[in-house]
C-alpha positions in Angstrom: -21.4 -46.1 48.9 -22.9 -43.3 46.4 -26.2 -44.1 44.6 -26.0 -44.3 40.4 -22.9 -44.1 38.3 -20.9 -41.9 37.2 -20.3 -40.7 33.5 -17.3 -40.4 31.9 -17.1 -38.1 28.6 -14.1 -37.6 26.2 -13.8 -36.6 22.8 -10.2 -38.1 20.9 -8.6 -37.5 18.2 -5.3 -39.2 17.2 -5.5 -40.8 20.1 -6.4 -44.0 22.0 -8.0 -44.6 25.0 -7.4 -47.9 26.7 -10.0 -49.0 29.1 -8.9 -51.9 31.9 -11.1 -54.0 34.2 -9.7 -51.6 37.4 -11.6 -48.7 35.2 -15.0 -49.9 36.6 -16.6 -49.5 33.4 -19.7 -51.3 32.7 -21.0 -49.5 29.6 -19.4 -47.4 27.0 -20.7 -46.0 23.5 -18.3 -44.6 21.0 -19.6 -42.1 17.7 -17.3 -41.3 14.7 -18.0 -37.9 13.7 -15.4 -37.7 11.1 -14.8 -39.2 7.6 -11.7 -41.3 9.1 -13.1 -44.4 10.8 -11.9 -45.1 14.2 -11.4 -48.7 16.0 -12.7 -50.6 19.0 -10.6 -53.7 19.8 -12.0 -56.1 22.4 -9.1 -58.5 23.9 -11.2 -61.5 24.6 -11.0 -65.2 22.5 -13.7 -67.1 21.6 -13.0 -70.9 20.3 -9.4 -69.9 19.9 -9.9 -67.0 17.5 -8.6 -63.6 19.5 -10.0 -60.4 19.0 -9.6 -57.8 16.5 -9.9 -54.3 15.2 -13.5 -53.1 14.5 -14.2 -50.1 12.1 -16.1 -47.3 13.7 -17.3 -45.2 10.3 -18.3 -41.7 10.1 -22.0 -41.1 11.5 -21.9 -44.9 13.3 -21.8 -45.9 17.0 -21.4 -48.6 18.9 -21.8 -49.6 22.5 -20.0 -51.9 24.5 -21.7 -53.7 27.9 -21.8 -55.7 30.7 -25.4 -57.1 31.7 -23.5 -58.7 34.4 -22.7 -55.5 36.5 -18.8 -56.6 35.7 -16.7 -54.2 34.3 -15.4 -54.3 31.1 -11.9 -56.1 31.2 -9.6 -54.9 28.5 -10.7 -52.6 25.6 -8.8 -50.1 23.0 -10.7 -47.2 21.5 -8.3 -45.2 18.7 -8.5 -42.5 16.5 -6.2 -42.3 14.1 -5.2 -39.0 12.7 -8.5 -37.1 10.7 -10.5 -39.3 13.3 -13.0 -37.5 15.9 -14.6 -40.5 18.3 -16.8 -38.9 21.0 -17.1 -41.9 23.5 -19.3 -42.0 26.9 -19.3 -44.5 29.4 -20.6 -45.5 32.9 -18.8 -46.1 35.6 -19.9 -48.2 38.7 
């Protein structure tokens, strides 16, 4: 078994990236760098409500964890066209 994580970089744009629990990702932090806001949409429920879109505007970032050591289950990162989201996560 290797020692640390590994980081995963990716920079989209009218795109989405869909992360799933098999991904092994336990952290992930997404920047807008463009004047179109990009999303982050989580697939959890709490008290019956499911989840939905967050806006990620220009110059904002958000990041996304586990204190568990889990991964993160089921999570959609898109950039809609005029969008630039540089995301980074770790893995393991």
């Amino acid at each position: 078994m290797a020692i640390g994580e590994k980081i995963f970089t990716k920079s989209i744009t009218n795109s989405s990236l869909t992360i799933a629990s098999s991904d092994g990702v336990t952290r992930i932090s997404i920047l807008c760098t463009s004047s179109t806001a990009g999303t982050v949409t989580g697939s959890g429920v709490i008290g019956g409500t499911g989840s939905g879109a967050m806006n990620i505007a220009e110059n904002t970032s958000v990041t996304i964890g586990t204190d568990s050591g889990y991964p993160i289950s089921a999570l959609t990162i898109s950039a809609p066209s005029g969008c630039t989201l540089e995301i980074t996560g770790s893995i393991g």
